[in-house]
N, C-alpha and C positions, 0 to 999 in steps of 0.2 A: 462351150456355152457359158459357163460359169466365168471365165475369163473375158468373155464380151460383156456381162452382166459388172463386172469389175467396173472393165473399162467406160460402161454406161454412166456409171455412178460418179468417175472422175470428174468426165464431161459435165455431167449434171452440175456437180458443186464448182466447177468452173464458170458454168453456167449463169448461176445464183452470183459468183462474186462477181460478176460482169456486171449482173444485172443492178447490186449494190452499191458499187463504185459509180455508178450514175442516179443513187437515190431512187431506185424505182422501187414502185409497194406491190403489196399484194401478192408475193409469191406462191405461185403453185406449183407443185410437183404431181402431174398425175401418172401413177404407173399403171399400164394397162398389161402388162404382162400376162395377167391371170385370165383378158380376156380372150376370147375369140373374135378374129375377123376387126382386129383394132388395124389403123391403117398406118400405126408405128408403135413402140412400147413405150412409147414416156411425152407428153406432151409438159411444156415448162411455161406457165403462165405468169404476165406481169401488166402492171401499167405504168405509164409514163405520163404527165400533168399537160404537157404540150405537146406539139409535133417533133418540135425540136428534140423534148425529154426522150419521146422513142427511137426518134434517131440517132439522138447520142448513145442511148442502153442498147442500140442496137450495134452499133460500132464498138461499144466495150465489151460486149458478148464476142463479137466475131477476134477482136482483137488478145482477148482473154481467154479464149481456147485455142485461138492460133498459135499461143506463145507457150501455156501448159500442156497442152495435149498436142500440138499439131498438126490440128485438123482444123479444115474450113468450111463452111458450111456449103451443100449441093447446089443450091440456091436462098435468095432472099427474098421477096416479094413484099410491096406494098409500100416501099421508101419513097415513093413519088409525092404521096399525103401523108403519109407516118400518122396514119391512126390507128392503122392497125399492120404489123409488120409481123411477116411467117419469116422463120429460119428453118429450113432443112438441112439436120446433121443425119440421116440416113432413120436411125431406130430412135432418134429423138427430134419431137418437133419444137418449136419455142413459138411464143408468140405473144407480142410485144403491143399493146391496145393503148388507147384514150380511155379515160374513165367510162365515159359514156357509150364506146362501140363496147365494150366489153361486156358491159352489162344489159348491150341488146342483145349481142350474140349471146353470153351465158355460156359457150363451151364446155366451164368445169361440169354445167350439170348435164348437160349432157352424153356425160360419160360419170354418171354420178355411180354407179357399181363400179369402179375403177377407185383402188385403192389410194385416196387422195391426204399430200403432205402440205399444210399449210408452213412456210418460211415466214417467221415473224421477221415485222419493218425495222429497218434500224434506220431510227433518226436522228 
């Protein structure tokens, strides 16, 4: 267990540098580890300025853990409009927004008792 929990954490900061290397903001890290009945342990939130923006963070994510860790994501969903794009890595979700879908959807607060890591932007 603790050995997966490692390996999460690689993934994770793989994750983030994907997401950095394409200038995306808003980094979230939510680990829900501690709750019950989450429907994975780590959700990784970000945005992107255009559609374009998330398709690109989306493609340096995929390509940034393929090449660190060796893993590919189970699936991806939402690349058709790239406003709002899920990545499935098994026990980590990602999920890659427009400004504006994000802050209708609200996801982080709705897992707001889930131990949340804000990633400051680097510009």
């Amino acid at each position: 267990m603790q050995n997966s929990k490692i390996e999460a954490k690689e993934v994770i900061n793989r994750i983030v540098e994907g997401i950095q290397e394409k200038k995306g903001k808003g980094i979230v890290v939510v680990d829900m580890l501690g709750l019950g009945n989450s429907v994975c342990d780590y959700f990784v939130i970000c945005q992107g300025n255009s559609p374009n923006q998330v398709s690109a963070i989306t493609d340096s994510i995929a390509d940034t853990v393929r090449e660190q860790c060796g893993k590919k994501p189970y699936a991806i969903d939402g690349l058709r409009n790239s406003q709002w794009v899920a990545m499935d890595y098994g026990d980590i979700l990602v999920h890659v927004f427009l400004p504006d879908v994000r802050s209708f959807y609200d996801i982080e607060h709705l897992w707001a008792d889930a131990k949340i890591t804000e990633i400051p932007d680097i510009d």
